[in-house]
C-alpha positions as CSV (number, residue, x, y, z in Angstrom):
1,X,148.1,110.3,-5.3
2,X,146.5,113.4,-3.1
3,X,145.3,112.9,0.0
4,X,141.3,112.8,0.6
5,X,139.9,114.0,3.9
6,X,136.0,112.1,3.8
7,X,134.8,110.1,6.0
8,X,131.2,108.4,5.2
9,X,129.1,107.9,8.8
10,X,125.6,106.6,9.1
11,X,123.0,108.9,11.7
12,X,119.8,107.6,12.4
13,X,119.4,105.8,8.9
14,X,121.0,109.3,6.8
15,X,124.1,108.8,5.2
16,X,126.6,112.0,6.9
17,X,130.0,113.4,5.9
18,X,132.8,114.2,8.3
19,X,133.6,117.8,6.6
20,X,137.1,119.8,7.3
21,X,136.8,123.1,7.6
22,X,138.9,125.1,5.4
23,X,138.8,129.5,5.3
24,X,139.9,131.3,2.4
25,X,141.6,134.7,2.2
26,X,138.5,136.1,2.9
27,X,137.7,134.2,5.8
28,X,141.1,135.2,7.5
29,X,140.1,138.6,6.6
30,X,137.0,138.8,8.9
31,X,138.2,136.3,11.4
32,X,141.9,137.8,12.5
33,X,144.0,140.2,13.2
34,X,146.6,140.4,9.9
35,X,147.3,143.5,8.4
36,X,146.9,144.3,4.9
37,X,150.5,143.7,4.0
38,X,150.2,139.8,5.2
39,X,147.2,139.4,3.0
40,X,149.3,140.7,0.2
41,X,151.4,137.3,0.6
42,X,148.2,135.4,0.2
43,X,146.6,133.7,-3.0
44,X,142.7,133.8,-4.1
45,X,143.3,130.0,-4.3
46,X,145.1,129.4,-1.3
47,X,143.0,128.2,1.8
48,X,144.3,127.4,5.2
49,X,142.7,124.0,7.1
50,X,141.2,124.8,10.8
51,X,140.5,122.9,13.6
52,X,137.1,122.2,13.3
53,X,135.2,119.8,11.6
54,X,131.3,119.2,11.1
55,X,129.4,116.2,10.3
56,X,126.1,117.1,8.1
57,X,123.7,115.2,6.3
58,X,124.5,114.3,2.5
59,X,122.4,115.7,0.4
60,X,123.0,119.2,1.8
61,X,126.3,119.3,-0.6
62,X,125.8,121.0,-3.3
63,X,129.2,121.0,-4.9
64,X,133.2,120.0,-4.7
65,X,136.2,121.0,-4.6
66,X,139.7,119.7,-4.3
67,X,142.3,121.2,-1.6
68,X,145.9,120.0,-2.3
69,X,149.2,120.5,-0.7
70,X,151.2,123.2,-2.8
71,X,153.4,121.0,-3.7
72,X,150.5,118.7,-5.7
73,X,149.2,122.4,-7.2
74,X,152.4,123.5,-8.2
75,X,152.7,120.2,-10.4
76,X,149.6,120.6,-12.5
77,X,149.8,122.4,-15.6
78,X,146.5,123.3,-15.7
79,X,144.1,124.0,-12.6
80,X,139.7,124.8,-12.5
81,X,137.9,126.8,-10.6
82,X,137.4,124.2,-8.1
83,X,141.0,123.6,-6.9
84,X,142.8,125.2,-4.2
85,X,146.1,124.5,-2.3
86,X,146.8,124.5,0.9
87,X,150.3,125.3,2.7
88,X,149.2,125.9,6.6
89,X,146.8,125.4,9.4
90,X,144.6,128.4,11.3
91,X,143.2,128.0,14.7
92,X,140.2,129.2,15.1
93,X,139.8,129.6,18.7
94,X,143.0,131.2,18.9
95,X,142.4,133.5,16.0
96,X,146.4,132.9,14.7
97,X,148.5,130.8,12.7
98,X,150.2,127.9,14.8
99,X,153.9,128.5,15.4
100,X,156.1,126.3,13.4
């Protein structure tokens, strides 16, 4: 079974959703310092969870997607547009990859 990461919260009578952040390759490209041939190792569909997270209200999603480990992506046969896999963590407020 994959892992879910929501968590429902009631604010002053609106229904909120804990959100994890996640950046995609694009993201990583703005937001650090790695050089062309680390991106290279990098898939469209691969995002990397940070260290923030942000309630907001409800009805200001607008869509889904799923984020599994690679292992759960790897198993699937067939994948949509809305699936990514996820393999490692960023942190954002030291602009690197965590050491192992």
């Amino acid at each position: 079974m994959r892992s879910q990461r929501i968590a429902i919260c009631i604010l002053h009578g609106d229904h909120c959703v804990l959100i994890h952040r996640f950046y995609k390759k694009s993201d990583l490209e703005q937001a650090s310092a790695l050089t062309a041939e680390e991106m290279k190792f990098m898939a469209d569909t691969e995002v990397f969870e940070v260290n923030a997270k942000s309630r907001i209200n409800s009805r200001l999603i607008t869509g889904k997607c799923y984020v599994w480990t690679i292992e759960e992506y790897d198993e699937e046969s067939k994948v949509g547009l809305d699936v990514y896999y996820t393999r490692g963590k960023y942190d954002i407020f030291l602009v690197r990859f965590p050491c192992p």
